[in-house]
Structure formats: structure tokens, C-alpha cells
C-alpha positions in Angstrom: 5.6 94.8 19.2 6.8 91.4 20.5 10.2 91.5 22.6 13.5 90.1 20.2 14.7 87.5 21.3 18.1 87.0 19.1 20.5 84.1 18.2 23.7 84.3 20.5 25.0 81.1 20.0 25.2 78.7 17.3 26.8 74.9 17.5 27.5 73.5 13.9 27.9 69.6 13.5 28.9 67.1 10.7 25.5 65.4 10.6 23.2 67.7 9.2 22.4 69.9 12.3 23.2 72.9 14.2 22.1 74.0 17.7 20.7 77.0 18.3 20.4 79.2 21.9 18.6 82.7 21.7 18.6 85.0 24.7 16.9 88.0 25.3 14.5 90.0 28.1 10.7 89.7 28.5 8.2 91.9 30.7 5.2 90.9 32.2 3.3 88.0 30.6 4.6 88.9 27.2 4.3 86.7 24.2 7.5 85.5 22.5 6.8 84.4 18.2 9.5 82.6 16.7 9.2 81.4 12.6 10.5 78.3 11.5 10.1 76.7 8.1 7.4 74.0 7.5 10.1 71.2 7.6 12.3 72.2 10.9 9.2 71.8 12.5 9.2 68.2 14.4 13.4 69.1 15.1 12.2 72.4 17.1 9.1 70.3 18.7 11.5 67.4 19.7 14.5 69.3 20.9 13.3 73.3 22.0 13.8 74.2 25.5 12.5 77.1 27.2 13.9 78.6 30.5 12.8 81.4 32.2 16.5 82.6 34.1 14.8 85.2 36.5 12.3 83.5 38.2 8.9 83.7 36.3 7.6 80.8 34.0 6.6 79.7 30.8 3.1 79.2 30.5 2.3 77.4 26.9 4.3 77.1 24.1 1.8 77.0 20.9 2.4 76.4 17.1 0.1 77.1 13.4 -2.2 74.1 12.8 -1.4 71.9 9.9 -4.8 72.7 8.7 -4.4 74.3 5.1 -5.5 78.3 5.0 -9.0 78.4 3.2 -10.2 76.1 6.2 -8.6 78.0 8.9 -10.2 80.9 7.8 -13.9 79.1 7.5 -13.2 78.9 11.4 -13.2 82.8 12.0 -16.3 84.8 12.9 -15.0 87.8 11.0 -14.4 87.8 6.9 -12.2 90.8 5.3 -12.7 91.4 2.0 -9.7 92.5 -0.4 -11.5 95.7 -1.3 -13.8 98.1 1.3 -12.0 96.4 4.1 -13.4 99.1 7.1 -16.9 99.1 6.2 -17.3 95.1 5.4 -15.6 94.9 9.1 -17.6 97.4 11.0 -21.1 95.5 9.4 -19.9 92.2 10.7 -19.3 93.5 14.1 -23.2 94.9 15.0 -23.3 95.2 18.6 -19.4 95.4 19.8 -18.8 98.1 21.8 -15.7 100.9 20.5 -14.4 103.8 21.1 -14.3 106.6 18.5 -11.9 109.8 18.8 -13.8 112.6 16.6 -11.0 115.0 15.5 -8.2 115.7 18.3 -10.0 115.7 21.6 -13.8 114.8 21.4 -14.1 111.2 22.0 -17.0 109.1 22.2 -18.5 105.5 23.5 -20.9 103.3 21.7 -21.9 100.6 20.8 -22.6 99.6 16.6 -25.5 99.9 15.3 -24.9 99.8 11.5 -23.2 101.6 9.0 -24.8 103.1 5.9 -23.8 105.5 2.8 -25.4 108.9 3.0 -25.2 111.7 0.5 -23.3 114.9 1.5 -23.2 118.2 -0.4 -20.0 119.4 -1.8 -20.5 122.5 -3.6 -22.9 121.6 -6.1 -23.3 118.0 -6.2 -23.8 115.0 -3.4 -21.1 112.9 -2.4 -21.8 109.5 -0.7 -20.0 109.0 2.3 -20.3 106.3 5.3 -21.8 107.3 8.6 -21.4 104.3 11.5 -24.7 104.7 13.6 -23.7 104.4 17.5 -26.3 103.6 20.6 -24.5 106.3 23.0 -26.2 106.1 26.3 -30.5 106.3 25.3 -30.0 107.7 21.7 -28.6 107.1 18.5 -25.8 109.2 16.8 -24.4 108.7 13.2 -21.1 109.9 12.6 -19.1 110.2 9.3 -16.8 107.4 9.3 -13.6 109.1 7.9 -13.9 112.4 9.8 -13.0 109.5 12.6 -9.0 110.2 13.6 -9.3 106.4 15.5 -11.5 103.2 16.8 -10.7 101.3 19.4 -12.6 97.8 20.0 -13.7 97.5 24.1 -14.9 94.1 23.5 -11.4 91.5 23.9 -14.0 88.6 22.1 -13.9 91.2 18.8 -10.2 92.0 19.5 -8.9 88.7 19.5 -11.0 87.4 16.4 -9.3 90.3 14.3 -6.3 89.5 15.7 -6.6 86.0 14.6 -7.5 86.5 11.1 -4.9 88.6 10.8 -2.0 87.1 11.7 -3.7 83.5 9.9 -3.5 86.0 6.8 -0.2 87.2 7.8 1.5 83.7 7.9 -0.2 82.8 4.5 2.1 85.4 2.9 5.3 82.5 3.4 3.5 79.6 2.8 7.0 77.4 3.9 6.9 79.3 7.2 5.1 77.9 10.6 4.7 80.7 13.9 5.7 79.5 17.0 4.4 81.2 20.5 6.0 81.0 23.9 4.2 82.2 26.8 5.7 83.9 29.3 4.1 84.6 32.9 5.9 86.4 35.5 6.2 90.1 37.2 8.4 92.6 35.7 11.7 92.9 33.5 12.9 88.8 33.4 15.6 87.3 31.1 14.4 84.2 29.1 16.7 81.5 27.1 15.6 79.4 24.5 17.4 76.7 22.6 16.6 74.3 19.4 18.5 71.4 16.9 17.5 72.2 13.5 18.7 70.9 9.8 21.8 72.9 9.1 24.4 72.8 6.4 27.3 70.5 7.2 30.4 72.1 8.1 33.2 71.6 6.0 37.2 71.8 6.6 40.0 73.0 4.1 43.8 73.1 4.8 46.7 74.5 3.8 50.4 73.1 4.8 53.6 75.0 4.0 56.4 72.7 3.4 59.6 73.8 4.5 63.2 72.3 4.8 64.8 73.9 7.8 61.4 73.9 10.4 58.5 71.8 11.0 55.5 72.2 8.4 53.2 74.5 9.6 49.3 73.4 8.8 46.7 75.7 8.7 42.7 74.6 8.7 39.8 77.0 7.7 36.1 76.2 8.5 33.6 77.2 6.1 30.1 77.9 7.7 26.8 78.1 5.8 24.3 80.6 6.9 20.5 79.3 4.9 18.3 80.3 7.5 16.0 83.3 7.2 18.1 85.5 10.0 21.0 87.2 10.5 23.8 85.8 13.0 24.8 89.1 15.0 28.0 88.5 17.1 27.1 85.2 17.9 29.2 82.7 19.7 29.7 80.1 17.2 31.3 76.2 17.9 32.1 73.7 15.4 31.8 70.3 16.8 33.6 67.1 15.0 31.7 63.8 15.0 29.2 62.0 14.3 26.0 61.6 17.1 23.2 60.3 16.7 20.1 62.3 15.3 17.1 61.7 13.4 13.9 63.0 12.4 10.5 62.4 13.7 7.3 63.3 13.1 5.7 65.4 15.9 4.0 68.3 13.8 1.3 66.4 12.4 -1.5 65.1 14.0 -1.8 61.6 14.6 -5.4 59.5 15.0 -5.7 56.0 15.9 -8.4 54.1 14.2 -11.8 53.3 16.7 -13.8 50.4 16.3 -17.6 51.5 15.2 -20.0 49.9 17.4 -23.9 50.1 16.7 -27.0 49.8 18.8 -28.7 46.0 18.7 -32.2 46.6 17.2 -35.1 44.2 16.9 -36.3 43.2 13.7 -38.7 41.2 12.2 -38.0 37.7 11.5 -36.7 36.8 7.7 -34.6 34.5 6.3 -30.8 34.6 7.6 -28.0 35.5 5.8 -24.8 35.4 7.7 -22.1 37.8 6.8 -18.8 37.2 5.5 -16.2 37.6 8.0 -13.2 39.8 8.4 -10.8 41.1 11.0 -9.8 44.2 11.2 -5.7 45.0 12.2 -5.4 47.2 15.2 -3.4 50.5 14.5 -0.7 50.9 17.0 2.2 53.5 16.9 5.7 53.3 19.1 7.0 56.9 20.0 10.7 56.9 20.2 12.5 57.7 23.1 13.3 61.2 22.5 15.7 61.5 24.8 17.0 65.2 26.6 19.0 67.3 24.6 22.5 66.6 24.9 24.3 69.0 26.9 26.1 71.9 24.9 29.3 73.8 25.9 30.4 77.2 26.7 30.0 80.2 24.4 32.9 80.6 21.8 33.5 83.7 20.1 34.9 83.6 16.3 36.7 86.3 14.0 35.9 87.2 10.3 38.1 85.4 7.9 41.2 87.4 6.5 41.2 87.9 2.2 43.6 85.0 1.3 46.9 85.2 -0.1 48.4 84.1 -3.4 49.2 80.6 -3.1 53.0 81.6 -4.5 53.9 83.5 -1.0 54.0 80.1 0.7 57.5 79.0 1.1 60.8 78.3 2.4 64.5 80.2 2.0 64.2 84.3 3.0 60.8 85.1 0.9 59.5 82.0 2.3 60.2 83.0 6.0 58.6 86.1 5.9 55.9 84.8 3.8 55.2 82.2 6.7 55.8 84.8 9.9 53.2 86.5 7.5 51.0 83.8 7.6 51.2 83.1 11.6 50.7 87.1 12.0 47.6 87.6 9.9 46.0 84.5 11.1 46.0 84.9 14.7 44.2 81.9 15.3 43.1 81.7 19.3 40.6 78.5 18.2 39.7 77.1 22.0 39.0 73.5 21.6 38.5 70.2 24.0 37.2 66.6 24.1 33.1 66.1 24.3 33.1 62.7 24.9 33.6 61.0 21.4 33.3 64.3 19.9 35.8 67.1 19.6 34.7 70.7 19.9 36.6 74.2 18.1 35.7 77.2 19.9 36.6 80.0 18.2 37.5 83.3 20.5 35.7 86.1 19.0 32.2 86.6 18.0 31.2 86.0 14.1 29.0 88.0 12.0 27.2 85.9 9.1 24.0 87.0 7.1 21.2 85.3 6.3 21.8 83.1 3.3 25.6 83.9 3.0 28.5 81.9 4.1 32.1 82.8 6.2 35.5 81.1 6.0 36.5 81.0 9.7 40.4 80.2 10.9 40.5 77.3 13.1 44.0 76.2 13.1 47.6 77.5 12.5 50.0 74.9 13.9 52.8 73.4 12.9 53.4 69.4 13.0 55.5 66.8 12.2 56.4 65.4 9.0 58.2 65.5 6.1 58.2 65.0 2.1 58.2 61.2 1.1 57.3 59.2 -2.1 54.7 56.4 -1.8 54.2 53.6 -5.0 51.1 51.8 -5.2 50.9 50.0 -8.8 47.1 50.5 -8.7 47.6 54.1 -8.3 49.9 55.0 -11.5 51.9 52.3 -12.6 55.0 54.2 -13.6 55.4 56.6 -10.9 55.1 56.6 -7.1 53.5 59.9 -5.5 55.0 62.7 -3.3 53.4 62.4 -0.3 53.4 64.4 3.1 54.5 61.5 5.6 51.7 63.2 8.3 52.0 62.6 12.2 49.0 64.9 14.0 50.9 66.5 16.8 48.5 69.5 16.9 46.4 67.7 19.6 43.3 68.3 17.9 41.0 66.4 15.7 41.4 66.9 12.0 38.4 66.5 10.2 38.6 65.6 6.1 39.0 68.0 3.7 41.1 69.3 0.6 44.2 70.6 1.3 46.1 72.3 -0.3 50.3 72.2 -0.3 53.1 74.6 -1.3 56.7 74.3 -1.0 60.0 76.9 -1.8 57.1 79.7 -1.9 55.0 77.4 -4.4 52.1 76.1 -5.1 53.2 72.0 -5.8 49.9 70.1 -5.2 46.5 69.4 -3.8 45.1 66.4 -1.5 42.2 65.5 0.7 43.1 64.2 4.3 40.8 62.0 6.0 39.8 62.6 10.2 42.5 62.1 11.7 42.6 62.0 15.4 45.5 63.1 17.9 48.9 61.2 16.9 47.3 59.3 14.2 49.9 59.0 11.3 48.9 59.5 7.5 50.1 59.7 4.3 48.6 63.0 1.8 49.7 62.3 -1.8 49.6 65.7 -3.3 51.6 65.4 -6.9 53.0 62.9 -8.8 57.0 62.4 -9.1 58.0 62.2 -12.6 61.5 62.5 -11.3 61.0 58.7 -9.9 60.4 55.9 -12.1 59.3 52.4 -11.0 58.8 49.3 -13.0 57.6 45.9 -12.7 57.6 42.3 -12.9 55.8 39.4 -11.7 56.7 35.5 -12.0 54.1 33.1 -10.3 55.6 29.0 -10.7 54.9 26.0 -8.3 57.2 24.5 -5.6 57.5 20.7 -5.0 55.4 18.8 -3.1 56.0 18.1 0.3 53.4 16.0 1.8 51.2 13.1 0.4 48.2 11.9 2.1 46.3 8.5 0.9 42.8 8.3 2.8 39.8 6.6 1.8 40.4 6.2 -2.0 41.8 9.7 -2.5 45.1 11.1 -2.7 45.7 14.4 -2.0 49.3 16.2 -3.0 50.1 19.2 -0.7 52.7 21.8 -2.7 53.2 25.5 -2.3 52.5 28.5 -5.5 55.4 30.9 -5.2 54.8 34.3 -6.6 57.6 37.3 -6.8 57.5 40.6 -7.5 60.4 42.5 -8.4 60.6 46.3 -8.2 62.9 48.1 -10.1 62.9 51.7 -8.7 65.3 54.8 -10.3 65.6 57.7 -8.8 66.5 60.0 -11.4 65.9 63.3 -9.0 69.1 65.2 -7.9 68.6 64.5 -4.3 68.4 61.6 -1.9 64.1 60.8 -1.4 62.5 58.0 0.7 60.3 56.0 -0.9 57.8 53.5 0.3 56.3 50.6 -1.7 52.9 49.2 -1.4 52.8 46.0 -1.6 48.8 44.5 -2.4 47.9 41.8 0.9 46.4 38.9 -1.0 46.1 36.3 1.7 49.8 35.2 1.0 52.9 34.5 2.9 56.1 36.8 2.7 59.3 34.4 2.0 62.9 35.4 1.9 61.7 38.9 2.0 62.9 41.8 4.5 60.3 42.6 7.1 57.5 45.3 5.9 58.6 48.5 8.1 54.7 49.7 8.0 51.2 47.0 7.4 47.9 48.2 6.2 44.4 46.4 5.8 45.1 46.4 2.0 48.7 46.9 1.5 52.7 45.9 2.8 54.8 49.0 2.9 58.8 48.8 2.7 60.6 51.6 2.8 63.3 52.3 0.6 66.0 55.1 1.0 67.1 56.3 -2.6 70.1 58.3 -3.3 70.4 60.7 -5.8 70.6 59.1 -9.1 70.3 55.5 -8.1 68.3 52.6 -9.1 67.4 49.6 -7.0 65.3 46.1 -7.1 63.3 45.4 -4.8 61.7 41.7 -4.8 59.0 40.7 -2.9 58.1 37.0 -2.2 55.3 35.2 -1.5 53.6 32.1 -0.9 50.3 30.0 -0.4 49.2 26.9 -0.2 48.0 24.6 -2.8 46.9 20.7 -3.1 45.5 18.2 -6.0 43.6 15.6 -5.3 43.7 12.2 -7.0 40.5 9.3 -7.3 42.5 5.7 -6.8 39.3 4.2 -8.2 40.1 6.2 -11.6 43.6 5.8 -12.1 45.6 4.0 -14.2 48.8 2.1 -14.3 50.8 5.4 -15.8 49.6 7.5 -13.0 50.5 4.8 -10.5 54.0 4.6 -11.6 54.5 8.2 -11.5 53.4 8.0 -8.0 55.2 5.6 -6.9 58.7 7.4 -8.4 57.5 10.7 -6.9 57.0 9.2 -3.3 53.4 9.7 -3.1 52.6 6.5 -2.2 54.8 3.2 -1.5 54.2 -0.2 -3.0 51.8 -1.4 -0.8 49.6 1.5 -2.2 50.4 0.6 -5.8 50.2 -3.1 -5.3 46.9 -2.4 -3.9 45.5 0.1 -6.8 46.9 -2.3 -9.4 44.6 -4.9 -7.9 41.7 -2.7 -8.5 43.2 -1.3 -11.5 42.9 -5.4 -12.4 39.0 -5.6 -11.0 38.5 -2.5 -13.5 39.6 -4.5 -16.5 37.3 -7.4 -15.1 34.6 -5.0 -14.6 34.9 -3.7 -18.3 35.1 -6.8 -19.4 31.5 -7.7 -17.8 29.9 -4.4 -19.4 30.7 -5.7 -22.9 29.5 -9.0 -22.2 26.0 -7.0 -21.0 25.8 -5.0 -23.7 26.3 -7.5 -26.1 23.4 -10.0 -24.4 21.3 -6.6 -24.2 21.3 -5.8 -28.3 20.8 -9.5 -28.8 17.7 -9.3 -26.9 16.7 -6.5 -28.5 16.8 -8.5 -31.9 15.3 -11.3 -31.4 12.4 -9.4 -29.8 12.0 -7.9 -33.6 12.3 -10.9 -34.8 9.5 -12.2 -32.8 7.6 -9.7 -34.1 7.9 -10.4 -37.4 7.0 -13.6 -37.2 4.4 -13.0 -35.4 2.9 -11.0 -38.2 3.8 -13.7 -40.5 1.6 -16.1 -38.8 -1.2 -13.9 -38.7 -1.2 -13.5 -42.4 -1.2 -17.2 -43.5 -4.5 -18.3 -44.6 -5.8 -22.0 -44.5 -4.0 -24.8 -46.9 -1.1 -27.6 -46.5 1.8 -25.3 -48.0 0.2 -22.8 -44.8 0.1 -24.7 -42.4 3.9 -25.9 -43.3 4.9 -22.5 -42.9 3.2 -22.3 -39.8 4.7 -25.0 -38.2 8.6 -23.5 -39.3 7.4 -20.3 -37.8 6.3 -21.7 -34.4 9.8 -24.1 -34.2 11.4 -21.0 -34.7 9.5 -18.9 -32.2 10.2 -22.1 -29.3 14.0 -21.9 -30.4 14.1 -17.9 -30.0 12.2 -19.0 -26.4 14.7 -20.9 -25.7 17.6 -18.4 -26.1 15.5 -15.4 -24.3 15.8 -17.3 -20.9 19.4 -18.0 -21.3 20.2 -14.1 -22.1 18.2 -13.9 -19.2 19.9 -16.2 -17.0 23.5 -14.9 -18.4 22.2 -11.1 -17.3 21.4 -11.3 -13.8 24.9 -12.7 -13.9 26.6 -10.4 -15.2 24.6 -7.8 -13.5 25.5 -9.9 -10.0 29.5 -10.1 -11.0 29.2 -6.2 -11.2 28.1 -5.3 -8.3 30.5 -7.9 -6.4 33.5 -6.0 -8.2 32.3 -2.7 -7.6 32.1 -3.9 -3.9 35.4 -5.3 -3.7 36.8 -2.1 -5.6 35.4 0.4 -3.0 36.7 -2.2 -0.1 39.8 -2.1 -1.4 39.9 1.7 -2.2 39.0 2.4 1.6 41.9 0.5 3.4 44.4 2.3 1.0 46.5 4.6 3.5 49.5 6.4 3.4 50.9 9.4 4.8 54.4 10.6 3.0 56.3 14.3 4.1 58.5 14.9 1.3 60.1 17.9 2.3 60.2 21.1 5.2 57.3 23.6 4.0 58.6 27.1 3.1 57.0 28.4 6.7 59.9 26.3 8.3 62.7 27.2 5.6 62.7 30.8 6.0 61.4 34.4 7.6 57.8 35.0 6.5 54.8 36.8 8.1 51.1 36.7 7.2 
């Protein structure tokens, strides 16, 4: 029977893993077997360390192939059949040498000859039985295989094949299970630690605060650990570590092969006719190991205590059922949770050792402390629309890292709420909505208009206006509760400006907060103000004589600028002008071309004779005359077409040396108090 090595020390983490240490004592050159499922296999061959703590050494650590069962067993010299296991052995083995005790004291060395059945008389009738023939010394002896009380093999060759098929048959039984072997080598009684990461359930946080009026809130944090492997966890020293480091999985188990090239011997041939081959490459197979790195270094043991049953949410509370409820609470859960900084991470010891069975989980007491904060009501019109929430305005003064989880809040020996708090490290400050306060009633209004403008910039035939949007947001808040509460807006960050707007007491990514103090029965608005920038732009080249009135009574632009746009205004008109006279010339083109046409066709179907011949000559004077008034359309297009483009010209040089720069009032930035 292999020494036990058991678990003593488990270290949970947030990222999927949990390290293990086993201690224990070998003797001699003893051989240690560890199981492990099929797919913690690469995390136990890229992260197990063996140490032998007494001087010997550790001589081989070996794993099961990957090879599937039937072919494992095609490997062994000996077969066992399901039924008549003994006598198939014994006539596989012929020739091994054993040892056979013959009732209590007679023994006897041989070495196998065969085995047969031979008929024995019982009473009346013959009985088969099997005899295994033995070559003892000269002679040969056959001896009745079940009178034998026990056979020892001499041979180790036979030995170890047995043993072999045997435990190959063994691990067959859980096919999800791979045996590990350590080695051992060394003299006498030795102590031997070994340590492993595997995939582990995530351990997960839950809290419960206790609200009361006259002392600090006490907050108390549970951790719930998972035990899914297939072995208990005796009294083992159990950490929970907070954070996230870096792990990953790699493949070690399986057996990697790199693709050779095949290279053939040159023979001669006879001569033929050659047909070259078609050519191809091949893509060499290349494979990067990662750097696995050693395995970071763990901390000291840490004990843990079973968790208490819990209470009824109810005997949480303040006044005199309250107080005792809570010394109650601090008594019960004697939390003695050691913890410290590792690094980025943050480790919870817990003080006495833990108990959890395979496949069952434990709640385990990590925290009982009490912190600062108090009750407060926080409005975000995304949230609900019509109420704000109570909140628990949370400061971390325990000195330890939170990590997220639900929690759960009572008040004046009451259950009042639920919440989930995020990690939260050492003074961080949060806000845990737990309930929503119907007693508070908040409603709103928004108005969005457009300031003046106060600047005007001409530039290269474009005017652009600069002006300001003004947006405002009023709050109106009524407390309709019976006492005084604090509440604090949130107020959506958009980009915007504040204006005219007292200064938010807390700032967000997302969100402005003001806080508010309401008494008892009051109502209040609240407006918030904002700002942001905003400009139109304006072509010159397309505006009109409207447009350039209004901007020379608004200031945008002095009357230099509208003298000059009313001259290209002017050039426009001219320009317009030139496109009818094209488009006219361009459709009377277009008729006389059908009219050419026609004639054309005419002429071609006049046959000989004076009257033709007439006709003829009409058709032809009128062809010359419709000649004639082609090449002046002509003449008249390519100037039109040249008037154009010298317009167009002058417009765009005009347009360009248009400037103008006009401030028309002090931008809201400069009026009054306003933060980004």
C-alpha cells in the first residue's frame, strides 16, 4: 500500500484556480500515485513541484499515456480473461519461476510447466479439477491448483507485467481519471511536500451590514468555498486570495510531433521520355513553448473555522433588541481572518483549520468589522425616474480588500434591502443602493434654447456664426419622509459646460453629483445649467440679397463685406443671364439639326423632272441658309461658354478676399462659474 500523502493546504483565487500543497512521510525508495482528472492534467505538468524536506530525492515523476486502453493493453505480454482468470494466467506464464505454499507449512519451488484438468473421484463420480505441473529440481510434480493456500511469482519480469495490466485495467474503471507517479529515492523515514495549480471553482463573497443610528455600521463578509474535486479537505489550512494574476492553460499532456521531410535513395533508371513534376513547397511545422515561468510564491498556512447556522435576517438591528442582536452577531462570529498585501493581490487567512468534503461546499467568516458610513438617498433619472435610492454612503475603513458580492442590509432589527458591492480597495468610497425611497419624490424638466452669437468669422467665401446651446435641468425634489435625509443628484456628463450652477460636491466618469440636504417635509429645485458650443456656416457664393441684409443688421459682416457679395450677387444675375442665352442657342441647334434631317430625306425621295428638280433647288437654299445659322450658334456658344467661365473666375476671386472677423459679445465661459 502506497504512503498518503494528504492535502494540508489549499489557496483559492478569483481566476479559476486553486493551489494545492500535500505533505506527508515516505520510506525508502517508495512510490508516491496521485489521480488527477483528464483535464487538470497540463495545469499539474506545468506547475507541480516536488521536494524531498529530509534529504533524499526524487527520482522520476511519471504519468498514464494518452494512448486509448484497447492499445495499451495490445502492448502487455500477459492477457486476463473476464472468466477462468488463474488458469488463463498460469498458461501464459510457462517457464516463470513461483513459489507454492501447499496447506499451512509445506512449501515448494518450481518452475511452470503447464497446467491441465484431471479427473478426481468424489464418492461416486469424477470431478475435473486443475493440477499446475512444476519442474522441482530433476523431476516433475503436478499439484492440485486449489488445494494451493498461495503463489508467489520469483521472476520481477512476470511481476511487473501483472502489475502493469493491472493497474492499466484499474485506471480504465474512471475513464476521466489520469495516475500520476513520484519517485522517491532515499534511506529511511523522509518527509516529502508536493504542490500543484489546478481549475478550481471561483470563490465568491457575500455581505451583510447592520445599519444602526447611534454606532458605526458593522459589515460582516462570508466566503463561500467550493469543494468539486474527488477528495476530502481534512483540516486543511485554507487562504482565499483577491485578484486577478495571470494564468492560462497549456498543452503539455499530449504528445507533440514535428513533421520530417521524406528523403529517398537516387536510383538509376533507364532512359525514357521526361516528365517533370509539378512543384510544391511544403510549410515547415514550428511550435513556440511559452515561458512557463516558476510558480509564484505562496504564503504561510492559514487555518479556517466551520461556518455558524445563520440568523434570521429580523435580529439585525438598532435600539435594545438591536444591541444585543449585534453583540450577538460579533460573539458568534469570532472572526480571527489574518490577512496582508501580496503584491497586487490581497490575501484572507483564516485562523483555524476547515473541514470540506469532496463535492460539497462551506460558508467561511472572513470579516466582522465595522466602518464608516451612513444612510443617504442617490437620484439618477436613468435609474427610476420618480424616486431616488437609499443608499449606504460606503467609506472602506476595514483595511482590507472587499471583493464584489451581494449584500445584504437590515436596519431597526430589519431586513430593508439587498445590493451588490463592487472590489473595493482600502479607503475607497462607494455608494450600495439597497431599496427604493417612496418617501422621496423627484421630478423633472428640461428646456434646451440657443444663446446669441458672439463671434463672426468671414474667410475664404464662408461665413461662419459662432453661438452657444443652453440646456437646463430643473429638479424638483420633495421630501415627504418625517425626517431630515441627504440626497445626492446625478447629473448625466454629456461633454457640456456647467453655467450659473453651484459647484458638483462629488464627479464621476458618467455623472455630476450635488448634494442636497432635505428637511423633513420640504421640497426644493434644483437647476442645473449647461452649455456647448455651436456654429453655422454660410456660402457667400450662394447667398442672396435678403441674407445679406440680415447680416449686415446682425453685425456679421460690415459693408465692405456686403458691398463686395452684392457685387457677386450682381455677376450671379449676369451669370444666369448667360445660361439662358446657352440653353436657348442649344435647343435651337437641336432643331435645325431635325430639320436638316428632314430635308435631307426629302431630297432623297424626289425622282427626276422640272417640278423635282424645283423642289430640289428650295431644299438645298434652305439647307445653305440653316448652314449659315449653325456657325453663328456656334460662334455665339463658345462665347457664352467663355463669359462663364470669366464670371465664375471673378466670382471665386472675389469670394476669396472677403474677410472679416466680428466678436459680438463675452462667451458664457467668461460671464460666469462653469467647469467641464
Amino acid at each position: 500500500m502506497p504512503p498518503s500523502l494528504p492535502i494540508r493546504r489549499v489557496v483559492l483565487y478569483k481566476h479559476g484556480v486553486g493551489y494545492f500543497e500535500r505533505r506527508g512521510k515516505v520510506n525508502g525508495s517508495e512510490t508516491l500515485h496521485f489521480d488527477f482528472k483528464a483535464r487538470d492534467m497540463n495545469d499539474v505538468l506545468k506547475s507541480m513541484t516536488v521536494l524531498d524536506l529530509s534529504g533524499g530525492s526524487v527520482s522520476a515523476v511519471s504519468y498514464d499515456s494518452t494512448k486509448p486502453l484497447e492499445q495499451l493493453l495490445q502492448e502487455a505480454t500477459i492477457r486476463i480473461p473476464d472468466s477462468g482468470s488463474l488458469t488463463a494466467l498460469l498458461g501464459q506464464i510457462k517457464g516463470a519461476r513461483v513459489r507454492a505454499r501447499l496447506g499451512r507449512e509445506q512449501q515448494v519451488e518450481g518452475v511452470i510447466v503447464g497446467l491441465e484438468s484431471l479427473p478426481v473421484a468424489q464418492g461416486e463420480v469424477a470431478v475435473h479439477r486443475p493440477f499446475l505441473t512444476l519442474l522441482v529440481g530433476a523431476s516433475l510434480r503436478s499439484f492440485d491448483l486449489l488445494d494451493m493456500a498461495e503463489l508467489v511469482f520469483l521472476d520481477d519480469t512476470v511481476r511487473k507485467d501483472l502489475e502493469f495490466y493491472l493497474a492499466t485495467v484499474l485506471s480504465s474503471y474512471k475513464k476521466d481519471t489520469k495516475r500520476l507517479s513520484v519517485l522517491t529515492a532515499g534511506e529511511g523515514e523522509r518527509e516529502l511536500f508536493v504542490s500543484y495549480v489546478l481549475e478550481a471553482p471561483v470563490w465568491k463573497t457575500s455581505y451583510r451590514i447592520l445599519l444602526d443610528e447611534e454606532r458605526k455600521p458593522l459589515l460582516q463578509g462570508w466566503a463561500v468555498v467550493d469543494n468539486t474535486g474527488d477528495e476530502d479537505w481534512e483540516d486543511v489550512d485554507l487562504a482565499l486570495i483577491a485578484g486577478l494574476p495571470v494564468s492560462f492553460v497549456h498543452d503539455l499532456y499530449n504528445p507533440r510531433y514535428m513533421k520530417r521531410p521524406v528523403v529517398e535513395v537516387r536510383t538509376e533508371a533507364a532512359a525514357a521520355p521526361v516528365i517533370p513534376e509539378e512543384a510544391f513547397e511544403t510549410a515547415a511545422v514550428e511550435e513556440v513553448l511559452a515561458d512557463e515561468g516558476a510558480p509564484m510564491e505562496m504564503m504561510n498556512a492559514m487555518p479556517a473555522m466551520a461556518a455558524p447556522a445563520p440568523a434570521p435576517m429580523r435580529t439585525f438591528g438598532a435600539g435594545p433588541r438591536g444591541a444585543r442582536r449585534r453583540e450577538a452577531m460579533e460573539r458568534s462570529a469570532d472572526v480571527k481572518t489574518l490577512t496582508k498585501e501580496v503584491g497586487d493581490l490581497f490575501e484572507y487567512r483564516v485562523d483555524h483549520p476547515v473541514t470540506v468534503h469532496r463535492n460539497q461546499s462551506a460558508l467561511v467568516p472572513i470579516l466582522h468589522r465595522p466602518f464608516e458610513g451612513r444612510r443617504v438617498l442617490l437620484y439618477n433619472r436613468s435609474t427610476r425616474e420618480k424616486n431616488p435610492m437609499a443608499c449606504i454612503e460606503l467609506k472602506n475603513t476595514t483595511g482590507l480588500t472587499l471583493e464584489g458580492g451581494p449584500v445584504t442590509v437590515t436596519e431597526a432589527d430589519t431586513y430593508v434591502g439587498e445590493a451588490m458591492l463592487d472590489t473595493m480597495k482600502p479607503d475607497d468610497k462607494r455608494f450600495v443602493p439597497y431599496a427604493v425611497e417612496l418617501g422621496c419624490v423627484v421630478s423633472v424638466e428640461d428646456k434646451t434654447e440657443e444663446g446669441p452669437v458672439f463671434k463672426a468669422v468671414v474667410n475664404r467665401g464662408t461665413l461662419v456664426v459662432e453661438f452657444f446651446h443652453f440646456r437646463r435641468t430643473h429638479y424638483l425634489v420633495r421630501n415627504k419622509a418625517k425626517r431630515a435625509q441627504t440626497l445626492y443628484l446625478e447629473h448625466p456628463r454629456t461633454g457640456w459646460q456647467l453655467r450659473d450652477t453651484p459647484e458638483p460636491d462629488e464627479t464621476t466618469d458618467g455623472f455630476w453629483r450635488f448634494k442636497r440636504e432635505l428637511a423633513a417635509g420640504a421640497s426644493e429645485d434644483f437647476a442645473v445649467t449647461e452649455y456647448s458650443g455651436g456654429q453655422r456656416s454660410y456660402y457667400l457664393s450662394n447667398t442672396g440679397a435678403d441674407e445679406v441684409g440680415f447680416f449686415l443688421s446682425s453685425g456679421f459682416i460690415d459693408e465692405r463685406v456686403a458691398e463686395g457679395i452684392r457685387e457677386v450677387i450682381a455677376i450671379r444675375e449676369r451669370v444666369a443671364r448667360l445660361n439662358e442665352d446657352e440653353q436657348r442657342l442649344t435647343q435651337e441647334r437641336a432643331q435645325l439639326f431635325k430639320d436638316q434631317e428632314r430635308i435631307r430625306a426629302n431630297i432623297e425621295s424626289l425622282k427626276s423632272g422640272a417640278s423635282q428638280r424645283e423642289l430640289a433647288e428650295r431644299f438645298v437654299t434652305k439647307l445653305n441658309e440653316q448652314e449659315d445659322r449653325l456657325e453663328f450658334i456656334a460662334r455665339e456658344l463658345e462665347r457664352v461658354a467663355r463669359e462663364k467661365r470669366e464670371a465664375q473666375d471673378e466670382v471665386n476671386r472675389k469670394v476669396k478676399a472677403l474677410s472679416f472677423t466680428a466678436d459680438l459679445g463675452t462667451p458664457p465661459a467668461d460671464k460666469g462659474k462653469g467647469r467641464a
